[in-house]
VMD Tcl script that draws the C-alpha trace (Angstrom):
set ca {
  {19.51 48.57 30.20}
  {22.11 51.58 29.54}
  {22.11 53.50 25.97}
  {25.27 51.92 25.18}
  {23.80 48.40 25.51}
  {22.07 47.96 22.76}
  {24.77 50.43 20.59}
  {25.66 47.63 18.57}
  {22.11 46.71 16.63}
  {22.53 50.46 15.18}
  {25.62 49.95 13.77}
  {25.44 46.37 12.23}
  {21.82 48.39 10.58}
  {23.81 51.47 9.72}
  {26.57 49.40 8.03}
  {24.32 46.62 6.31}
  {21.85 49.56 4.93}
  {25.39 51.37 3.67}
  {26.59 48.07 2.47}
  {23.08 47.52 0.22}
  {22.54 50.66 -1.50}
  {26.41 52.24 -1.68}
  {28.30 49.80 -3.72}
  {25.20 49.25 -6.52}
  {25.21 53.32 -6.68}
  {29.05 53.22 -7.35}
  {29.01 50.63 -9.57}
  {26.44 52.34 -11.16}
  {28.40 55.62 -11.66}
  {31.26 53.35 -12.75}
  {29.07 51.72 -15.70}
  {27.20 54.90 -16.41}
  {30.78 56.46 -17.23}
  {31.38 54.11 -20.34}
  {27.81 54.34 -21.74}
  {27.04 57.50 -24.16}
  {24.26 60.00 -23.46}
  {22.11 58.51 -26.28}
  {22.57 54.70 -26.11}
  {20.05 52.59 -25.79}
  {21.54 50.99 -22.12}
  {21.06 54.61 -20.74}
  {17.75 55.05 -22.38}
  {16.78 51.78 -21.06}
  {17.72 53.10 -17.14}
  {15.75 56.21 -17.73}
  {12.60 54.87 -18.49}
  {12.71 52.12 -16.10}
  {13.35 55.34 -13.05}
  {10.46 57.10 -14.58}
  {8.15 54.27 -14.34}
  {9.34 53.67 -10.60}
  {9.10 57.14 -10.16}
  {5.26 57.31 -11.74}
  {4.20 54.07 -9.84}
  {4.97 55.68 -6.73}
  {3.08 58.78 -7.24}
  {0.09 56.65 -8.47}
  {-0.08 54.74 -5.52}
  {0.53 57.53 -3.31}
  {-2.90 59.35 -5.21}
  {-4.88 56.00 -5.52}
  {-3.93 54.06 -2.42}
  {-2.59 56.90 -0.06}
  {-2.34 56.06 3.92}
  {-2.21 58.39 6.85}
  {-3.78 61.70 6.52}
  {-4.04 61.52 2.81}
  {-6.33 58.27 3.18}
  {-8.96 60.62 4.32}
  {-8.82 63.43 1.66}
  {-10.79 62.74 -0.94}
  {-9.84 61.81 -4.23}
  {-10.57 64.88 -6.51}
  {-8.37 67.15 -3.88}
  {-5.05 64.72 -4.69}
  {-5.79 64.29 -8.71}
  {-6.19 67.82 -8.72}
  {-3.14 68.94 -6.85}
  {-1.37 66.61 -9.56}
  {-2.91 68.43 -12.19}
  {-2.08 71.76 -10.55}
  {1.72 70.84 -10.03}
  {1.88 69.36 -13.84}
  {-0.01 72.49 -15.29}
  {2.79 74.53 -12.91}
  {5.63 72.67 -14.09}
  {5.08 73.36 -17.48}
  {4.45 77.09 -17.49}
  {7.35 77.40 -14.91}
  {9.79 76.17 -17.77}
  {9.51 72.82 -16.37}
  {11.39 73.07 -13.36}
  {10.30 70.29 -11.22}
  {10.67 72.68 -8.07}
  {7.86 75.15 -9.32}
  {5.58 71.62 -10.04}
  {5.96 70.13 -6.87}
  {5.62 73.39 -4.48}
  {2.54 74.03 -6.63}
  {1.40 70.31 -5.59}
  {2.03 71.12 -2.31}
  {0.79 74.00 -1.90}
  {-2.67 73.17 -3.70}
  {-2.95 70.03 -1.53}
  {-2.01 72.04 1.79}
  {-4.53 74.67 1.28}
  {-7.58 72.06 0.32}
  {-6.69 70.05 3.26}
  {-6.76 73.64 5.31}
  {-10.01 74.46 3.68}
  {-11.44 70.88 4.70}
  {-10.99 71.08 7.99}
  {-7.46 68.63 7.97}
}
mol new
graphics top color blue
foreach p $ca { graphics top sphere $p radius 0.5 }
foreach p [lrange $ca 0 end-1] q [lrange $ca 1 end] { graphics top cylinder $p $q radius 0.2 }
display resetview
């Protein structure tokens, strides 16, 4: 079997992945052009991302996989904490809280032997 044999899977995944997510995100900048700042619709859309948002980083502290599976629990709340207490005496830039994470989380799994 060449490369160019199997050429075809890629595309129809490349297209059908393009075809799922583009069209909802322009019809979504299309909608979100009528609505005002402060309507309820748009407040609506924010809090449902934030949740999604939150529920990710919950499971990714609570029920993490790979090498975060094996740190322990304290070392991921407290790179949370690290990143939120960052975040806000950074001006809340959300670059200062999550490099903070990172960084906090990197250096305990260093000092752990990870």
């Amino acid at each position: 079997m060449t490369v160019l044999e199997g050429w075809w899977a890629y595309v129809f995944i490349a297209i059908a992945g393009w075809l799922a997510t583009d069209i909802w995100r322009w019809l979504g900048v299309l909608a979100g052009n009528r609505l005002r700042e402060d309507s309820e619709a748009l407040n609506w859309v924010r809090a449902v991302a934030t949740a999604l948002v939150a529920a990710v980083i919950a499971k990714l502290i609570l029920y993490p996989t790979g090498i975060l599976e094996q740190s322990p629990l304290w070392l991921r709340l407290g790179s949370v904490a690290a990143g939120a207490l960052a975040f806000f005496i950074g001006r809340q830039k959300p670059a200062i809280g999550i490099a903070t994470a990172i960084l906090v989380l990197a250096v305990g799994l260093y000092a752990l032997g990870f």
